[in-house]
TITOR-898407 format. One line per field, with one value per residue (C-alpha): residue number from 0; residue in one letter; x, y, z. Coordinates in steps of 0.1 Angstrom, whole numbers, plus 5000, padded with zeros to 4 digits. Layout:
BEGIN
kolpa: (NUM; ...) $
gutor: (a; ...) $
c1: (X; ...) $
c2: (Y; ...) $
c3: (Z; ...) $
END
This chain:
BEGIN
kolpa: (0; 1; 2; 3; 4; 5; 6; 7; 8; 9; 10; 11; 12; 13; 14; 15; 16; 17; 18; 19; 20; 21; 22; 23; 24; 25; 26; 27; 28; 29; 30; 31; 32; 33; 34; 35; 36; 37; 38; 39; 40; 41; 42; 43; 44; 45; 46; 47; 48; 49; 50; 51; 52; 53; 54; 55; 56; 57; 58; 59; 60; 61; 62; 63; 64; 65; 66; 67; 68; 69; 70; 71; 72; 73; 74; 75; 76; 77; 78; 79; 80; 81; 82; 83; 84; 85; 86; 87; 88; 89; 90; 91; 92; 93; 94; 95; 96; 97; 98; 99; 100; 101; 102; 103; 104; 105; 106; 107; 108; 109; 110; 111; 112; 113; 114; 115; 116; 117; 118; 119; 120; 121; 122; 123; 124; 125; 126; 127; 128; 129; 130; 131; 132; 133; 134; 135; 136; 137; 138; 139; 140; 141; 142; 143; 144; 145; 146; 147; 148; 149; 150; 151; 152; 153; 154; 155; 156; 157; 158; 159; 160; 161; 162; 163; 164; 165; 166; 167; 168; 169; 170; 171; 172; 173; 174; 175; 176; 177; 178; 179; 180; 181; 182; 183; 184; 185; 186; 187; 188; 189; 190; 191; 192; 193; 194; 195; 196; 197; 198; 199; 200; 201; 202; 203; 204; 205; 206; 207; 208; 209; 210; 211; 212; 213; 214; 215; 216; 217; 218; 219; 220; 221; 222; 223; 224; 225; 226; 227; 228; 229; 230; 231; 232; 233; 234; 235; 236; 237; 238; 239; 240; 241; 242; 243; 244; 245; 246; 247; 248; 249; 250; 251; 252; 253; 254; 255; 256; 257; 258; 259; 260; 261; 262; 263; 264; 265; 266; 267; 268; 269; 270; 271; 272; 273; 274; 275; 276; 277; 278; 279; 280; 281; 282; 283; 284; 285; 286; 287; 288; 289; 290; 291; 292; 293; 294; 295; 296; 297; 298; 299; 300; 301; 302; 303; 304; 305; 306; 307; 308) $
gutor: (x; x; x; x; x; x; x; x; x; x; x; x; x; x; x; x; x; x; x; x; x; x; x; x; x; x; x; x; x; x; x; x; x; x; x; x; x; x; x; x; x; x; x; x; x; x; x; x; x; x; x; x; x; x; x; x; x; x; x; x; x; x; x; x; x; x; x; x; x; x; x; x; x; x; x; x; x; x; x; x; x; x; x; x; x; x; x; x; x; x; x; x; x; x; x; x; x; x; x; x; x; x; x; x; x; x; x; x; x; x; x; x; x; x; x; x; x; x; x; x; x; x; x; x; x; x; x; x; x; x; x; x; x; x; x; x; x; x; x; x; x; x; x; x; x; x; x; x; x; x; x; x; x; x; x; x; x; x; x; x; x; x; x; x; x; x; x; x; x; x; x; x; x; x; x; x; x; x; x; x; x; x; x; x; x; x; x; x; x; x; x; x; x; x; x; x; x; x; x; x; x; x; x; x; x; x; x; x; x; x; x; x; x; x; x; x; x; x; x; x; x; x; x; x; x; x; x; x; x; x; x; x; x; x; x; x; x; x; x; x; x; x; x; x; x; x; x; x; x; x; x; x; x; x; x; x; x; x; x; x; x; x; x; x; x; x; x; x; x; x; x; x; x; x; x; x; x; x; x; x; x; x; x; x; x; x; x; x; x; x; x; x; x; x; x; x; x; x; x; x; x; x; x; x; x; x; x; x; x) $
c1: (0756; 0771; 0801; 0820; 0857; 0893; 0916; 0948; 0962; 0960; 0946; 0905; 0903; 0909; 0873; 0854; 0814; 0815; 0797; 0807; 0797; 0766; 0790; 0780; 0778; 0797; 0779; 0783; 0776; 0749; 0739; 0731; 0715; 0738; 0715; 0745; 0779; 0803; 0834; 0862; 0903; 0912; 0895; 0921; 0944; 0934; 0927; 0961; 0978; 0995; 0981; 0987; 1019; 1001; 0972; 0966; 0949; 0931; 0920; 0891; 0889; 0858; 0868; 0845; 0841; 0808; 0777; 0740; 0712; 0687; 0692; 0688; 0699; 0713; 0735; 0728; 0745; 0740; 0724; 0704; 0692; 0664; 0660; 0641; 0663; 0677; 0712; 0746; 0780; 0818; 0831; 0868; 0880; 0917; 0919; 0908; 0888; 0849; 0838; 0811; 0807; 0785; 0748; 0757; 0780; 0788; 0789; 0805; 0783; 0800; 0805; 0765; 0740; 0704; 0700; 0676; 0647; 0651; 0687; 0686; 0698; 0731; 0737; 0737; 0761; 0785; 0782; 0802; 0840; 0839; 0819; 0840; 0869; 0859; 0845; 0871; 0899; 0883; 0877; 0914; 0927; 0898; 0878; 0853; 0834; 0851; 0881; 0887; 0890; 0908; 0897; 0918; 0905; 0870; 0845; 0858; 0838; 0856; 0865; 0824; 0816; 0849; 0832; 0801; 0813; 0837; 0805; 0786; 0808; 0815; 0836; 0832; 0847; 0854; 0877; 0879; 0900; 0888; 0888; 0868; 0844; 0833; 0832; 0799; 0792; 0817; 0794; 0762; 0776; 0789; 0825; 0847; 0858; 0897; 0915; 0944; 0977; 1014; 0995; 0976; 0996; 0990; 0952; 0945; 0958; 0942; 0908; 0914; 0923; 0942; 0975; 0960; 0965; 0937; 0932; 0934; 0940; 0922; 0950; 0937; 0955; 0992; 1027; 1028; 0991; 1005; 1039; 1018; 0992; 1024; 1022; 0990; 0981; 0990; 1001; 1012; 0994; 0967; 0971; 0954; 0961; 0944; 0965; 1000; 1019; 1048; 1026; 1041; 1077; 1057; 1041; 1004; 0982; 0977; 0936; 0926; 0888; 0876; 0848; 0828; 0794; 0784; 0800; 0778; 0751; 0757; 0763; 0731; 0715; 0730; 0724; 0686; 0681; 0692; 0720; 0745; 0744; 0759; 0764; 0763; 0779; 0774; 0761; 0771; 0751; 0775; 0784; 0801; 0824; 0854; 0842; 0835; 0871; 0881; 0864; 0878; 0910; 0907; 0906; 0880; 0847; 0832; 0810; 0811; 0809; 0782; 0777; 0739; 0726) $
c2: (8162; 8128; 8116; 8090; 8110; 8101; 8125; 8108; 8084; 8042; 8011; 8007; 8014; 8053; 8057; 8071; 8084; 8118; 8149; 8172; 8213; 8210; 8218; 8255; 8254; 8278; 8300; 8267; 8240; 8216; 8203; 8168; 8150; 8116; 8080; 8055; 8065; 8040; 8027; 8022; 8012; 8050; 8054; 8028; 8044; 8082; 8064; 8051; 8083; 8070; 8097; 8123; 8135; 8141; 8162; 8181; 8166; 8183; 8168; 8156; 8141; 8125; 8096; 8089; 8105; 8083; 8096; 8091; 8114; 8142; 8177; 8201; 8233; 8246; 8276; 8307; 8301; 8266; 8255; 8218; 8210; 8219; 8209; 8179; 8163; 8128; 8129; 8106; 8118; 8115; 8144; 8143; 8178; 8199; 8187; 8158; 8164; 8172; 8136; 8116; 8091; 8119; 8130; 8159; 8172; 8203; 8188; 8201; 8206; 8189; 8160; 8155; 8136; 8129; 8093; 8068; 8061; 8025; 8026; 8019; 8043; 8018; 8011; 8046; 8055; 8027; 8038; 8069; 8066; 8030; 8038; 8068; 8054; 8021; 8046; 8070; 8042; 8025; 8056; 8065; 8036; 8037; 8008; 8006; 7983; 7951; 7950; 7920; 7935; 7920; 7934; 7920; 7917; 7920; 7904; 7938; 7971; 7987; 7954; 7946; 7978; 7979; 7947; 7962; 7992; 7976; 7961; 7988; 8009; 7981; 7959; 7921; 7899; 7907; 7883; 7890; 7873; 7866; 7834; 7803; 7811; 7844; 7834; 7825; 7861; 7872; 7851; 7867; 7904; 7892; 7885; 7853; 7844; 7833; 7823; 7846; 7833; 7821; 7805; 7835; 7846; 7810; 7804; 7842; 7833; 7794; 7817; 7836; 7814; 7827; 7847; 7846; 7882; 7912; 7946; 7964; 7947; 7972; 7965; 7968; 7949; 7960; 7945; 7907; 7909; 7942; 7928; 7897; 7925; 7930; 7897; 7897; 7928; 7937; 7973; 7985; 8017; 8003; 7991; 8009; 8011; 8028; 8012; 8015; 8041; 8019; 8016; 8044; 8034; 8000; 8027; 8022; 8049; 8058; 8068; 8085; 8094; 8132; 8140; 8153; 8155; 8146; 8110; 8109; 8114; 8088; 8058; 8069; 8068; 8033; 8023; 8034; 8014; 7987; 7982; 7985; 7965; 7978; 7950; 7955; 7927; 7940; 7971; 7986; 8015; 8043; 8036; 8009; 8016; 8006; 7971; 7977; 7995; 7954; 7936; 7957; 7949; 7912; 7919; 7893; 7912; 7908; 7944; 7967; 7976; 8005; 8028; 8032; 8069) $
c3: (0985; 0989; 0970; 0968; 0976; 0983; 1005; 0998; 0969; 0975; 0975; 0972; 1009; 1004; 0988; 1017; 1012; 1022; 1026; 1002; 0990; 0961; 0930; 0912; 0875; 0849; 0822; 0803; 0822; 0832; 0867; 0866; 0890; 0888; 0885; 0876; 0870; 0851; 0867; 0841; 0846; 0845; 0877; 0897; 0879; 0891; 0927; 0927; 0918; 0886; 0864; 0889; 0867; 0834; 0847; 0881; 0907; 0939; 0972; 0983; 0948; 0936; 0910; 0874; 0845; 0833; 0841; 0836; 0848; 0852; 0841; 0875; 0859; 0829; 0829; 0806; 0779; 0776; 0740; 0732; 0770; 0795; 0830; 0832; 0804; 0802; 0796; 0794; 0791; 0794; 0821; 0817; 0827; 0826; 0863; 0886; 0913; 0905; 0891; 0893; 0921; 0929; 0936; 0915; 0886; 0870; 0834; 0803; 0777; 0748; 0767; 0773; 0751; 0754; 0767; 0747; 0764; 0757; 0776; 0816; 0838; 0838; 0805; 0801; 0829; 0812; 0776; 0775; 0779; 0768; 0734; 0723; 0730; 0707; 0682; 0680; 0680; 0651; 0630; 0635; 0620; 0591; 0595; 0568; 0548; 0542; 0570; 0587; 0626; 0660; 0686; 0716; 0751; 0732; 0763; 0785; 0786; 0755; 0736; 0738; 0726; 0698; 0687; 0674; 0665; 0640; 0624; 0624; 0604; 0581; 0592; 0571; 0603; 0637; 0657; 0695; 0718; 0752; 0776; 0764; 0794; 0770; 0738; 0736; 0749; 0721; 0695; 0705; 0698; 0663; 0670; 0661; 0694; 0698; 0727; 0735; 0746; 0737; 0704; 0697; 0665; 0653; 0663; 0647; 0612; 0615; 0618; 0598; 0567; 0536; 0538; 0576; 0579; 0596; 0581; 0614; 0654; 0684; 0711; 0747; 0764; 0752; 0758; 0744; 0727; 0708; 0694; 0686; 0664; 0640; 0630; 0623; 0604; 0571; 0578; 0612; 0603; 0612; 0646; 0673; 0713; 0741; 0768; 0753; 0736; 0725; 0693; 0683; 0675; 0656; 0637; 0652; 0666; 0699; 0713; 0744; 0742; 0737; 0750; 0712; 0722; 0681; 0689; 0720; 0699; 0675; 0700; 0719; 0684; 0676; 0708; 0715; 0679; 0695; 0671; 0701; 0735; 0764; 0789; 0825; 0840; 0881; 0894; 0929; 0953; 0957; 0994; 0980; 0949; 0967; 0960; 0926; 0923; 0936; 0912; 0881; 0898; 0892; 0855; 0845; 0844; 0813; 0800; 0823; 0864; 0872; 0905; 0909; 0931) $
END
């Protein structure tokens, strides 16, 4: 098959197309014939060889753990698909190397849903990672009917997603913060937008109005923009960060997303109702995910960046 595989840790320029072995499939697992495949922070991260000394990593290593395709085969004891099936999913494994910049993965089961039909191939390969880690964040903190939520950094591909999410288990207001150039994009998913910045404490509480205080603040930026979330909420409890663990010690949460294959099912329910957008901002062929590796780099897309097979 081809895949998109790095032999060595660095910059963009170590992603190299290569040839690579067809992967075999466990007992358990599902061989999927990859159609888009979702490129997410975590990957420069895996490319660079900063997570290298948290979780094993093996050479050639194929980046991605988003992916959107066709089911080839399905090993024996596989329950709830058939080959020919549409499927999404969220393949994080115990080690790095078998991902999906790919023409073919050896999926875990319970990190596989059925895709919508109404979904595109790359709206499905960028729902995964991004939607459970909005929905699991959220439900970790409680939000429910009524909260006021701040969702920072929410025009990126988990603040866009956190942003509907938030309303669609309840939440009353949703304020997002985001550059002016995206807060009409903000408006059209159902956020308030805010500018983010030294006045942010400040222009959250104007917002808001009253005691100018949130129920919960989604942090995914970290540093400044989560000391600036103690301010703003009215129980540190309730603060939530994917990106920065020091919300511990200000008695937040910490989220990293698990791949539970019943929260699969209920974005890809949300989202084949239509009650949950996935935006694609630019989508790249394989050949050339070293250029979308640059673009996340610059840290303004707004949605999210896609590999199409």
């Amino acid at each position: 098959m081809k895949a998109i595989a790095q032999n060595e840790f660095g910059d963009a320029d170590v992603l190299v197309l290569q040839d690579l072995p067809d992967p075999a499939i466990a007992l358990d697992q599902v061989l999927v014939e990859v159609r888009a495949a979702g490129v997410n922070p975590v990957d420069l991260l895996v490319r660079a060889g900063y997570v290298a000394a948290s979780v094993p990593h093996y050479f050639p290593l194929v980046p991605g753990w988003d992916v959107a395709g066709v089911v080839r085969a399905v090993g024996p004891a596989v329950d709830g698909f058939a080959v020919g099936d549409e499927v999404f999913g969220y393949q994080r494994k115990d080690h790095v190397q078998h991902g999906t910049y790919a023409e073919l993965v050896a999926a875990t089961e319970r990190g596989l849903a059925h895709k919508p039909p109404s979904l595109s191939w790359e709206q499905a390969g960028g729902l995964a990672l991004t939607g459970l880690t909005a929905l699991q964040s959220l439900r970790k903190v409680g939000v429910g009917e009524g909260d006021a939520v701040l969702v920072h950094a929410a025009a990126g591909g988990v603040g866009h997603l956190a942003v509907q999410v938030a309303r669609l288990l309840g939440a009353s207001r949703v304020i997002g913060t985001a550059s002016p150039r995206n807060h009409d994009f903000l408006r059209s998913l159902g956020a308030e937008p805010v500018a983010y910045g030294d006045a942010l404490v400040d222009n959250v509480a104007e917002l808001v109005g009253g005691d100018g205080l949130v129920d919960v603040a989604f942090d995914c930026v970290g540093g400044t923009a989560l000391h600036d979330s103690t301010a703003l909420v009215r129980d540190n409890s309730r603060i939530v960060s994917i990106v920065d663990t020091n919300v511990l010690q200000l008695g937040g949460r910490y989220a990293y997303a698990k791949p539970v294959r019943a929260d699969l099912e209920w974005l890809a329910a949300r989202a084949g109702a239509g009650e949950l957008e996935v935006s694609v901002q630019q989508v790249f062929p394989l050949d050339r995910a070293a250029d979308a590796h640059r673009l996340l780099e610059g840290r303004h897309v707004r949605g999210k960046v896609v590999l199409v097979v």
